[in-house]
PLY file of the C-alpha trace (Angstrom):
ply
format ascii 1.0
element vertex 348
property float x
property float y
property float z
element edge 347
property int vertex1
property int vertex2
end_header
-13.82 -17.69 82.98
-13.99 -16.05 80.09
-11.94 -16.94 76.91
-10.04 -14.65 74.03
-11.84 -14.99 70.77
-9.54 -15.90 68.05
-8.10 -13.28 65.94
-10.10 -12.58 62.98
-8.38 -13.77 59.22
-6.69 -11.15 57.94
-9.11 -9.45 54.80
-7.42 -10.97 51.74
-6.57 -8.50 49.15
-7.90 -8.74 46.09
-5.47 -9.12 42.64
-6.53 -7.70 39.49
-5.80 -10.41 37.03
-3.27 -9.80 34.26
-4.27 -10.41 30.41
-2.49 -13.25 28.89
0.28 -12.21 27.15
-0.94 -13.15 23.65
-4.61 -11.17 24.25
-5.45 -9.16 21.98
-5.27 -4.91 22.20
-8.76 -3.57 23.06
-10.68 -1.88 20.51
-10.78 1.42 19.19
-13.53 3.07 19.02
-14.75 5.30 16.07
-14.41 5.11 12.23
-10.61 4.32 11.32
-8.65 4.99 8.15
-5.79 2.86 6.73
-3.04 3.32 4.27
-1.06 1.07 2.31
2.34 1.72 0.74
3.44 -0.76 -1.64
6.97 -1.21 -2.56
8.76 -3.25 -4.61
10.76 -5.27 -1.69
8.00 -4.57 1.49
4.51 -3.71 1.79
3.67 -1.46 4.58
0.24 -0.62 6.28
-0.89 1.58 8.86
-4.12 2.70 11.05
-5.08 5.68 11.74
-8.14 7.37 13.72
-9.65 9.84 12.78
-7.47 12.30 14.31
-4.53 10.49 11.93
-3.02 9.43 15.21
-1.73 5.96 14.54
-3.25 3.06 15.97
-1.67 -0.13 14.59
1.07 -1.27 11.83
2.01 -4.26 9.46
4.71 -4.52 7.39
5.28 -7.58 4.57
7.61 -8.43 1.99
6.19 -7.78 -1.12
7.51 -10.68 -2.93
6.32 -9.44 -6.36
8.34 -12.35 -8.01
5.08 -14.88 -6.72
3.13 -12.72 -9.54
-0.07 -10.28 -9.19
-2.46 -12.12 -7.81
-0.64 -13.62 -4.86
0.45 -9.76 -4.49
-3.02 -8.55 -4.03
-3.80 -11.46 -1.63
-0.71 -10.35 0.76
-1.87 -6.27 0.01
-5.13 -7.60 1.67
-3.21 -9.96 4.46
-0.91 -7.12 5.44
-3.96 -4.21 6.24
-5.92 -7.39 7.99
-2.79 -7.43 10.36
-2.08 -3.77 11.17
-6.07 -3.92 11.96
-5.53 -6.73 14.30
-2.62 -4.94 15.49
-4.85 -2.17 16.06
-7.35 -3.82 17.75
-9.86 -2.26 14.98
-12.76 -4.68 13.17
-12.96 -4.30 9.54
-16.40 -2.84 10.03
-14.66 0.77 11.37
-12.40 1.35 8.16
-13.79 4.65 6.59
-11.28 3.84 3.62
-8.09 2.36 2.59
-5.39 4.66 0.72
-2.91 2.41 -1.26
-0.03 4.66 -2.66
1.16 2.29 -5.54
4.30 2.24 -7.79
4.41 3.34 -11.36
1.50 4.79 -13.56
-2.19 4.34 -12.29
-5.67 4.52 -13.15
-7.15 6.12 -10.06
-10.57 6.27 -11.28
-10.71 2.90 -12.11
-8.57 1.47 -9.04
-6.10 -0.24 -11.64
-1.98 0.18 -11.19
-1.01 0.47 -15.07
2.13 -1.09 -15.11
4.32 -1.85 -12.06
7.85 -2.75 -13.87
9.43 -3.57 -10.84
7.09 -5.77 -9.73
6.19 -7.21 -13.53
2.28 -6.15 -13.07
0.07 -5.15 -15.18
-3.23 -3.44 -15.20
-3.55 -4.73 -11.70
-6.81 -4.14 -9.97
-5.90 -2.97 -6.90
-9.30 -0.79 -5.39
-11.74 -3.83 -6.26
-9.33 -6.53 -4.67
-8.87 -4.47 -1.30
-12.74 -3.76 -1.09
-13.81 -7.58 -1.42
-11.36 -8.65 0.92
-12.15 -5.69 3.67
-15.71 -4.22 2.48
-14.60 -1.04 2.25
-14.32 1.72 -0.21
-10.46 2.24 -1.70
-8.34 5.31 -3.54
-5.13 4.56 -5.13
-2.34 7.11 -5.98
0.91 6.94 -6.96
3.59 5.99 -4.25
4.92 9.63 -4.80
1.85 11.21 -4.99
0.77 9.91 -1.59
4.62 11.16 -0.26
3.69 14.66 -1.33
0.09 14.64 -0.31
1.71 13.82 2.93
3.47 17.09 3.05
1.03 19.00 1.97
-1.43 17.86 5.25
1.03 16.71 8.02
4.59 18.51 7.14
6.58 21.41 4.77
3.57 22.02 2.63
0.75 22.91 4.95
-1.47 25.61 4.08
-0.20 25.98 0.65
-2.39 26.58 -2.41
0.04 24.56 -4.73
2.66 22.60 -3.45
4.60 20.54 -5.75
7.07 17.56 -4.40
9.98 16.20 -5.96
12.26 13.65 -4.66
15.51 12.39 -6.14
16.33 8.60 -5.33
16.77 5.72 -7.64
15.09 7.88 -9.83
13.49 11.15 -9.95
9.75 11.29 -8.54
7.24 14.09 -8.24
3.88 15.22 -7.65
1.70 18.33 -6.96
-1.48 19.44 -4.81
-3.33 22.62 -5.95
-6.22 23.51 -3.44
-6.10 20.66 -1.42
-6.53 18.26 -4.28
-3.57 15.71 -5.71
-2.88 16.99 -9.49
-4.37 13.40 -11.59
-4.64 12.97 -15.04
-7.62 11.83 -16.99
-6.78 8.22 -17.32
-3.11 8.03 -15.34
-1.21 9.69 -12.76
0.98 12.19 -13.85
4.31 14.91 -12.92
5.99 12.21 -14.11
9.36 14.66 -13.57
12.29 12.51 -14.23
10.92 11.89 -17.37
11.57 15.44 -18.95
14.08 14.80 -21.80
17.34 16.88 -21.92
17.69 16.72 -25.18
14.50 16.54 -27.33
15.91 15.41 -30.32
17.23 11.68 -28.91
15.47 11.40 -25.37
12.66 9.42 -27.29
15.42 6.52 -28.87
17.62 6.33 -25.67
18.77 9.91 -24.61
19.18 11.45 -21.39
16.79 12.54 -19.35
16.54 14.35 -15.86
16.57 10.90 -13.88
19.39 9.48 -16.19
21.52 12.31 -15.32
20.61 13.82 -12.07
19.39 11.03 -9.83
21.10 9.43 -6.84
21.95 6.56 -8.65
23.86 8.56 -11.32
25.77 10.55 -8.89
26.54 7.65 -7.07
27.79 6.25 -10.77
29.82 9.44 -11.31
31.43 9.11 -8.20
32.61 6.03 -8.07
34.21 6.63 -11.75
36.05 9.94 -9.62
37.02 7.34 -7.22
38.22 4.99 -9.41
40.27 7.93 -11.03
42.04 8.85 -7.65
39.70 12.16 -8.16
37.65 11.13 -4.90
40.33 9.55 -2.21
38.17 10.03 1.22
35.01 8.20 -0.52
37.82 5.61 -2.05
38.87 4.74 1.52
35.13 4.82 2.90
33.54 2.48 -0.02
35.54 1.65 -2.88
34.05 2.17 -6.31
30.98 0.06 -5.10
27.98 2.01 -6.35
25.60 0.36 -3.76
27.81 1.58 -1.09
28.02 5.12 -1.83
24.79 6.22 -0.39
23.87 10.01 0.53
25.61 9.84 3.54
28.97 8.76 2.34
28.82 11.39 -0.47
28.12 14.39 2.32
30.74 13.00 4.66
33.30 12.74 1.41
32.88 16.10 0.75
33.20 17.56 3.83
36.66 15.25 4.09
37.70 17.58 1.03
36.94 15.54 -1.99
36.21 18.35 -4.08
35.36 16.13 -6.63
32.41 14.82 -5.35
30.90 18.40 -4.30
31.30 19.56 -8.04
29.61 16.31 -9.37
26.32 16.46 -6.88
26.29 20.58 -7.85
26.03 19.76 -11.51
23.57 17.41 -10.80
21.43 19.82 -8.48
21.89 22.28 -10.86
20.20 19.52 -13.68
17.47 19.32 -11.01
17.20 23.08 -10.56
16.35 23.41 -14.50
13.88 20.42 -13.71
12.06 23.05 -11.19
12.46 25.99 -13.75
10.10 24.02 -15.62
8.02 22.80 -13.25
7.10 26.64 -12.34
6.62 27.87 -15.17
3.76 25.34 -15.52
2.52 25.10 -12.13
3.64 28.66 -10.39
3.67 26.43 -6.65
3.93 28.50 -3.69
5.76 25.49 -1.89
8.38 23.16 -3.42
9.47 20.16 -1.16
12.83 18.92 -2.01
12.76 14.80 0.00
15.01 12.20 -0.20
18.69 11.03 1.27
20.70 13.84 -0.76
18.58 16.46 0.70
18.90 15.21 4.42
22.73 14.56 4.21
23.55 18.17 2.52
20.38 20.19 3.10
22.26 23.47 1.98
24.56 22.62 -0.51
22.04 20.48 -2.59
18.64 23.26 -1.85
20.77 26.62 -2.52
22.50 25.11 -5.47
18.74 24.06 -6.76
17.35 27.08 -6.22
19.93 28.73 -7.83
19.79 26.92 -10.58
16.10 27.30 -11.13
16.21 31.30 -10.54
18.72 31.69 -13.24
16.13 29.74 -15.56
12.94 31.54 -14.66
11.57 34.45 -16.42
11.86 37.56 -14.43
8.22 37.36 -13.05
8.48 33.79 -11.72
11.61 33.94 -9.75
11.67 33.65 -6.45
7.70 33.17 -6.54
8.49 30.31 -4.49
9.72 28.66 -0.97
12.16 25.79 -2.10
11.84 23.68 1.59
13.11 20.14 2.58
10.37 17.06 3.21
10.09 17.53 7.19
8.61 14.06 6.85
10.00 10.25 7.95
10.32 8.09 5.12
7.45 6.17 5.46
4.92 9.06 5.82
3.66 7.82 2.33
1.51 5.26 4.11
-0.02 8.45 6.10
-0.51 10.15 2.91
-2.29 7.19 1.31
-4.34 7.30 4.42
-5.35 10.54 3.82
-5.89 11.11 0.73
-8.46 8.45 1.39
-10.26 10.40 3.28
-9.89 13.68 0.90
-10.86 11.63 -2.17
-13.74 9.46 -0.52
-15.36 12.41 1.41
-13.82 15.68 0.04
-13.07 16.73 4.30
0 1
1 2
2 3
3 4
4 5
5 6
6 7
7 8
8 9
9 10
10 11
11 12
12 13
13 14
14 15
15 16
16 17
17 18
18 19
19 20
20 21
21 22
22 23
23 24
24 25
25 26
26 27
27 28
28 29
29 30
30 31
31 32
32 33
33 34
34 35
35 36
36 37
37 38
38 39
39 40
40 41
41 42
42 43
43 44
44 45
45 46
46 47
47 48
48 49
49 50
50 51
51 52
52 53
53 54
54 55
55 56
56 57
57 58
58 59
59 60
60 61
61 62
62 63
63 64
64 65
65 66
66 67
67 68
68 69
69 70
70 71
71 72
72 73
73 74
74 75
75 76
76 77
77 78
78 79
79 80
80 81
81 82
82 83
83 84
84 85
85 86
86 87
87 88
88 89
89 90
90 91
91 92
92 93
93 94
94 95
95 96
96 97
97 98
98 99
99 100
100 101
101 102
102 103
103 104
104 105
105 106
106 107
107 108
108 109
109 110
110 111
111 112
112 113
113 114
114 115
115 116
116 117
117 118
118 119
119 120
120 121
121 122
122 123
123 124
124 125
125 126
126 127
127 128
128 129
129 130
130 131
131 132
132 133
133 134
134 135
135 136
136 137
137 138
138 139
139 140
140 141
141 142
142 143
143 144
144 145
145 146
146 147
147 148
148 149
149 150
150 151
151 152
152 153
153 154
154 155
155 156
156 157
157 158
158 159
159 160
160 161
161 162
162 163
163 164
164 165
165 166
166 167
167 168
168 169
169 170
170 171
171 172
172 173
173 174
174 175
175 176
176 177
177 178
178 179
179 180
180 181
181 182
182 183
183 184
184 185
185 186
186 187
187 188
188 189
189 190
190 191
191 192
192 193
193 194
194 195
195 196
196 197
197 198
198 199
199 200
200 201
201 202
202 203
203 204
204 205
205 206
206 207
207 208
208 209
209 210
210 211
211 212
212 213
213 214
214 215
215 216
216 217
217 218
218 219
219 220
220 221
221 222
222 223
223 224
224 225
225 226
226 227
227 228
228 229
229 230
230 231
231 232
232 233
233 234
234 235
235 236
236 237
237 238
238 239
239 240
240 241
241 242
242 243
243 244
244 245
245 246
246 247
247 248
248 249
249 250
250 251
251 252
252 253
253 254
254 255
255 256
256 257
257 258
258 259
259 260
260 261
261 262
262 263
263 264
264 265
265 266
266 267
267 268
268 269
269 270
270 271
271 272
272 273
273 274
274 275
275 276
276 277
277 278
278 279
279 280
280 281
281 282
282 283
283 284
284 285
285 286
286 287
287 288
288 289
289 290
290 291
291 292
292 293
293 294
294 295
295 296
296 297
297 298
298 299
299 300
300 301
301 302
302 303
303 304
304 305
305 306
306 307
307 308
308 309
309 310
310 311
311 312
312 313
313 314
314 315
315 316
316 317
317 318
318 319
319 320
320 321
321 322
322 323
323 324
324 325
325 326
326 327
327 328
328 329
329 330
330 331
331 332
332 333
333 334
334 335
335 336
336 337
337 338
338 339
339 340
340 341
341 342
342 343
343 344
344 345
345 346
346 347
C-alpha cells in the first residue's frame, strides 16, 4: 500500500532588510563643491555636485557674540554636517565658497571687518582648509547673491550684470565676463555707500542706504502712520518698525494708503539715481533688482527705478539696459558661494 508523501514546505520568501533608521545616506560619487553663507544670526551650508544639483544641507546659528574663533570652529562644524548630510567624504570637496559679510580680502582669505558680528581681520580661507583640506574662495555675502544670478537665474548670459538689493541696507555687486568685479585689497560696489550730499556724507550725512533702504521706508512709514497719513498699515501693524515688512507696505497700498505708495516711490526713485550712477560707470547689460520690496511690488518699485535712472542718464546710456527682478530664493547665496568656487579655483 502505498503512502502520500508529505507536502513539500512552502519556499520561504526572502525579505530585503531595511537600513536602520539612523544609517547613514550612501555616498556620492564624484568631486563635490560646497558653499557657505554666513550671516549674522545663522550660518548656512550646502553641497553641490558637479552638476550644482544639491546633495546635502546644514544650517547653524552663528552665534557671533561667542567671538571669532569659536565662529570659525562652527563655519567648519556646519560644512562637516551638510557633508555628512550628503553622504560626501571630505576627500571629494573640489572647493568651499564662503560668501561673508562686510569688506574682504579675497586674495588673502581674510573678512576685514564683520561689524555685526564684532570680527576683525578674520581668517576665514586658511581656517576652512585645515579643518576640511581643501582649497577655499571668499566673497562678499552680496557678491556671492549676484554671482548667483549671473550663473543660475536673471543674469545668465550677460557680459556685465550688476546686482543690487535693498534690505536693511543697500547691497550690490557686479560680474563682467564671467568674473565677480574685486578690488585690489577689498571687495567693492559698496552701493549704499554713495553719499547724497558730498559736502556732509563724510561727518554724518545721508547716504543712499540712510535714505532709500527698507529700513528707512519702514521708518517713514510708521511716522505716516503715526500721523493718521497711513490708516490700513495703522490697523495691520501699528507704528512698530519691525512689523512693517515688504509685505505689509504692498498690501497697505493696495488698501489705498496713498501715503505709503508716495514714500516707497521717492525712495525708488533715490535708488533709481543710485543706478544712474552705477551705469555710467559700469554700462551693465543686466541689472537685478532682489530683495522683499521688489517681490511684494515688482512693478511699482522696478518702473519707478527705471524711471528714475533714465531721467538721470546721458542720452547715450539710457535704456542701454534690462532692469529685471532676482528670479532667485533667498538663500541662493550659498549656491553662488559654491560657484564662484569653482570659477575662482579653476576658471570653468
Amino acid at each position: 500500500m502505498s503512502t502520500a508523501k508529505p507536502n513539500p514546505k512552502p519556499a520561504s520568501k526572502k525579505t530585503k532588510a531595511k537600513a536602520p533608521s539612523n544609517a547613514k545616506p550612501a555616498k556620492a560619487a564624484g568631486g563635490v563643491w560646497v558653499g557657505l553663507d554666513l550671516g549674522g544670526t545663522k550660518m548656512l551650508a550646502k553641497v553641490f555636485d558637479e552638476n550644482f544639483k544639491e546633495l546635502g544641507v546644514a544650517k547653524k546659528k552663528t552665534e557671533g557674540h561667542r567671538g571669532m574663533a569659536k565662529g570659525l570652529a562652527r563655519m567648519a562644524d556646519t560644512v562637516t554636517a551638510a557633508l555628512e548630510a550628503a553622504g560626501v567624504d571630505k576627500s571629494r570637496v573640489l572647493g568651499i565658497g564662503v560668501g561673508c559679510p562686510g569688506p574682504v580680502n579675497a586674495d588673502k582669505g581674510v573678512i576685514v571687518e564683520a561689524p555685526n558680528l564684532g570680527w576683525k581681520n578674520a581668517p576665514v580661507a586658511a581656517s576652512l582648509k585645515k579643518a576640511i583640506g581643501s582649497p577655499v574662495a571668499i566673497c562678499n555675502d552680496v557678491d556671492s547673491g549676484v554671482f548667483a544670478e549671473y550663473e543660475f537665474g536673471a543674469a545668465r548670459g550677460a557680459k556685465c550684470a550688476v546686482g543690487i538689493f535693498p534690505g536693511t541696507g543697500i547691497g550690490g555687486g557686479a560680474v563682467i565676463g564671467g568674473r565677480l568685479l574685486q578690488g585690489a585689497n577689498l571687495s567693492c560696489m559698496e552701493i549704499g555707500h554713495i553719499p547724497l550730499n558730498p559736502e556732509t556724507s563724510g561727518n554724518g550725512g545721508p547716504t543712499l542706504e540712510i535714505a532709500a533702504s527698507r529700513l528707512a521706508i519702514a521708518a517713514e512709514a510708521a511716522q505716516a502712520a503715526y500721523r493718521g497719513q497711513a490708516p490700513h498699515l495703522l490697523k495691520e501693524c501699528g507704528t512698530d518698525i519691525s512689523a512693517i515688512t515688504s509685505g505689509k507696505l504692498a498690501a497697505a497700498i493696495a488698501a489705498g494708503d496713498t501715503a505709503i505708495e508716495e514714500i516707497v516711490r521717492k525712495a525708488a526713485v533715490l535708488l533709481g539715481a543710485g543706478v544712474a550712477t552705477v551705469v555710467h560707470l559700469l554700462a551693465p547689460d543686466v541689472i537685478v533688482l532682489g530683495g522683499g520690496l521688489v517681490s511684494a511690488m515688482p512693478k511699482l518699485y522696478l518702473e519707478t527705478v527705471k524711471a528714475s535712472a533714465n531721467a538721470r542718464l546721458l542720452g547715450p546710456y539710457r535704456n542701454t539696459f534690462k532692469l529685471v527682478p532676482a528670479q532667485l530664493a533667498d538663500d541662493a547665496g550659498v549656491k553662488g558661494a559654491a560657484a564662484w568656487a569653482r570659477r575662482a579655483l579653476t576658471g570653468k
